[in-house]
C-alpha positions as CSV (number, residue, x, y, z in Angstrom):
1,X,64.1,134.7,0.7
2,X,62.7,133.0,4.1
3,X,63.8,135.2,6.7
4,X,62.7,132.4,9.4
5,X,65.2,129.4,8.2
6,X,69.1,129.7,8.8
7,X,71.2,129.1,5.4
8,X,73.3,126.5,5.7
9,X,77.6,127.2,6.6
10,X,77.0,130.5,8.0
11,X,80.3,131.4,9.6
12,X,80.5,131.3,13.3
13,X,81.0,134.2,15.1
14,X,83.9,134.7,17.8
15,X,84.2,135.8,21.0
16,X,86.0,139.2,20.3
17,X,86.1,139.7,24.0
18,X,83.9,143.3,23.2
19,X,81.6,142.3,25.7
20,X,83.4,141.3,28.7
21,X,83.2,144.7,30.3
22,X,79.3,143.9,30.3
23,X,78.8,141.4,33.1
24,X,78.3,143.9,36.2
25,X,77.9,147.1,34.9
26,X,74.7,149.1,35.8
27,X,72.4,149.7,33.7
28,X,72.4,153.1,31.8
29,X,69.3,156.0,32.7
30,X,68.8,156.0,28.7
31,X,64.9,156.3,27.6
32,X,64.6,153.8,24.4
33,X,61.4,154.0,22.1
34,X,59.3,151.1,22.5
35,X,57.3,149.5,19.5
36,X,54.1,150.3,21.7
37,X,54.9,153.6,21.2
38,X,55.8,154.5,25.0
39,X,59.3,155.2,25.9
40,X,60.9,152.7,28.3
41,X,64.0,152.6,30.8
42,X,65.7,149.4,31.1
43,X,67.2,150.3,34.6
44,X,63.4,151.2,35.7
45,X,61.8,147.9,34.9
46,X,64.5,145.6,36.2
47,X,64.0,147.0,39.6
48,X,61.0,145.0,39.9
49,X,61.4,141.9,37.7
50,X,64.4,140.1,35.2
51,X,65.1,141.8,32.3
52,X,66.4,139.9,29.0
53,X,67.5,141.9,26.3
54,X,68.7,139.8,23.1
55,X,70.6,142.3,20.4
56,X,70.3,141.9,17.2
57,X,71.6,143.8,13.7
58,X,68.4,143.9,12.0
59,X,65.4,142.1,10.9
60,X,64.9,141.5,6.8
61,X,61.8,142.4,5.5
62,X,59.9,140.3,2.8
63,X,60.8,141.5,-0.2
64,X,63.6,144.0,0.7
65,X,67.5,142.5,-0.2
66,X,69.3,142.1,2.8
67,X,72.5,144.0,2.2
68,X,75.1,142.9,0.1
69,X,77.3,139.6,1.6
70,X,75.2,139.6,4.5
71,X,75.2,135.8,4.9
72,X,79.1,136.1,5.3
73,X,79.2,138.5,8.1
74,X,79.6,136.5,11.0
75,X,77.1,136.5,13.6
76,X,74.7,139.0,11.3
77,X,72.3,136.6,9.7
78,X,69.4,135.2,12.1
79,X,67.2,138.0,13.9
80,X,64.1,136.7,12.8
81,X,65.0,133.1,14.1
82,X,65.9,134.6,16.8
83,X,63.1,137.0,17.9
84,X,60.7,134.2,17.1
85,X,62.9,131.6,19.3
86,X,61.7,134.3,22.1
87,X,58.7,134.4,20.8
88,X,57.8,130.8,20.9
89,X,59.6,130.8,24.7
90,X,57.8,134.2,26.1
91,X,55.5,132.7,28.5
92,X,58.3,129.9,30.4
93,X,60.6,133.1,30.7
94,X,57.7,135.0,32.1
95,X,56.9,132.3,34.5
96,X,60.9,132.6,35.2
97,X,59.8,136.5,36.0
98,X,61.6,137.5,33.5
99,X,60.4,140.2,30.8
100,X,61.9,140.2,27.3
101,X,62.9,143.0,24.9
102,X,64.7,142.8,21.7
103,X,67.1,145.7,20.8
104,X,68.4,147.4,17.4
105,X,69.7,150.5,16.0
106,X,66.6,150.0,13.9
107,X,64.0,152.9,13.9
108,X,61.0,151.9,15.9
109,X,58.4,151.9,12.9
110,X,61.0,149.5,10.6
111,X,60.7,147.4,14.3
112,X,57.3,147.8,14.0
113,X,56.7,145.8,11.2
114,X,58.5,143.0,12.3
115,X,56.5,143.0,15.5
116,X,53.6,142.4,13.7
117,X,54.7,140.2,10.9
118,X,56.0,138.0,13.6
119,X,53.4,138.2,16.2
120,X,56.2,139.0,18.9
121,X,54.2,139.5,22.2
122,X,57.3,141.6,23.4
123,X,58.1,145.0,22.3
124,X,61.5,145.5,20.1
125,X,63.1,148.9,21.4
126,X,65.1,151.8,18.9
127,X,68.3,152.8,19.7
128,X,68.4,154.4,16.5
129,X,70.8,157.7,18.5
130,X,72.9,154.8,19.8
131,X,72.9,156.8,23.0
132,X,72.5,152.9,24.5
133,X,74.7,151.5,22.8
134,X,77.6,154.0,23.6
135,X,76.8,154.5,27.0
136,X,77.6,150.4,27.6
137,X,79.9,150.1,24.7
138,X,77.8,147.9,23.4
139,X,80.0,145.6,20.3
140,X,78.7,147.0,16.8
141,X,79.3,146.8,13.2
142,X,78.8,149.0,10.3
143,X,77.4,147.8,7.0
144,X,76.3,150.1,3.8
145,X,76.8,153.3,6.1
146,X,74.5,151.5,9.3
147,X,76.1,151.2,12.7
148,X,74.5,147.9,14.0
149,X,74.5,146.0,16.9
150,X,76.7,142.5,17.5
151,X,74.1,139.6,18.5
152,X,74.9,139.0,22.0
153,X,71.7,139.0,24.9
154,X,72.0,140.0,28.3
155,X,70.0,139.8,31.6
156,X,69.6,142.2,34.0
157,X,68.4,142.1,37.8
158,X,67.9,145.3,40.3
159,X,69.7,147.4,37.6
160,X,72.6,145.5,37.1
161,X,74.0,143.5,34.0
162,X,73.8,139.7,35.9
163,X,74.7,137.3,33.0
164,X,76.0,137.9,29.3
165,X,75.6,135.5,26.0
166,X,78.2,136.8,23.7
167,X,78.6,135.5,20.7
168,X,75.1,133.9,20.4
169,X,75.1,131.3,17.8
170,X,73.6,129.6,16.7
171,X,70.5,132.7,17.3
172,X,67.5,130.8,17.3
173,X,68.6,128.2,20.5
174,X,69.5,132.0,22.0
175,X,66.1,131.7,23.9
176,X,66.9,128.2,25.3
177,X,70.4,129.1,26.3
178,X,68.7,132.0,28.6
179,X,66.0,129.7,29.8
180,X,68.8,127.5,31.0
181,X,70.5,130.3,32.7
182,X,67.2,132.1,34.5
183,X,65.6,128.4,35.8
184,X,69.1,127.5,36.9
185,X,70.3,130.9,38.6
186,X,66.4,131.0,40.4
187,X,67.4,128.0,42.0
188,X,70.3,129.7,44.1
């Protein structure tokens, strides 16, 4: 299975409306484990620059079965796509001042492994307690016992949730879509 390519007639996701309480909400005190191994605070960092965070239900691993109907879940199928959308797009968003994180309910040594596999020169974060995820009622899903993330991406400035993609499809034209946003919203 190539994780990197999108399977034709995946269903399109909806906007639910599950994020709409997002878009100016402050940004939780909740320490997340970093795939560098330090711990990291999302309201900290985007004191002093922009902060994207793209969510995302989990990375497949080579080998491993993505769980079962999968590719009909709406909105599930695409994180690698995704994080390497970012990936390809990391140094325009940095010259945008922006710094980019992607976030799962994943454990951070499962992230780990997609970090390197991918060569992502951003660190994936674990919110494996979901402490995150409750504290901004962040929309999920549960598959095969797993509470997972929705795929939406946010971007926060001084603390403060500034602009939300919800639903993002499709995921890998995510990055552009936020690009869009940051060189647009530096020009006011």
């Amino acid at each position: 299975m190539d994780f990197q390519r999108l399977p034709d007639n995946l269903p399109i996701p909806i906007d639910d409306g599950s994020s709409d309480h997002l878009l100016g909400l402050h940004v939780p005190s909740v320490v997340l484990r970093s795939t560098d191994g330090s711990d990291i605070r999302l309201d900290e960092i985007s004191l002093n620059e922009k902060v994207v965070v793209y969510c995302y239900p989990m990375t497949g691993r080579p080998g491993t079965p993505l769980p079962d109907g999968w590719d009909a879940i709406p909105g599930a199928r695409g994180c690698t796509p995704q994080s390497c959308s970012f990936r390809d797009h990391n140094a325009e968003l940095a010259r945008l001042g922006a710094s980019v994180f992607g976030l799962s309910t994943q454990a951070t040594d499962y992230q780990q492994e997609a970090v390197n596999r991918l060569h992502l020169p951003f660190n994936l974060l674990s919110d494996e307690g979901l402490l995150f995820t409750k504290a901004l009622m962040l929309p999920t899903f549960e598959v095969e016992g797993q509470v997972l993330l929705k795929r939406l991406t946010f971007v926060i400035i001084r603390g403060v949730i500034e602009k939300v993609f919800y639903p993002v499809f499709p995921p890998d034209g995510n990055a552009i879509e936020v690009l869009g946003w940051l060189a647009n919203h530096d020009k006011h």
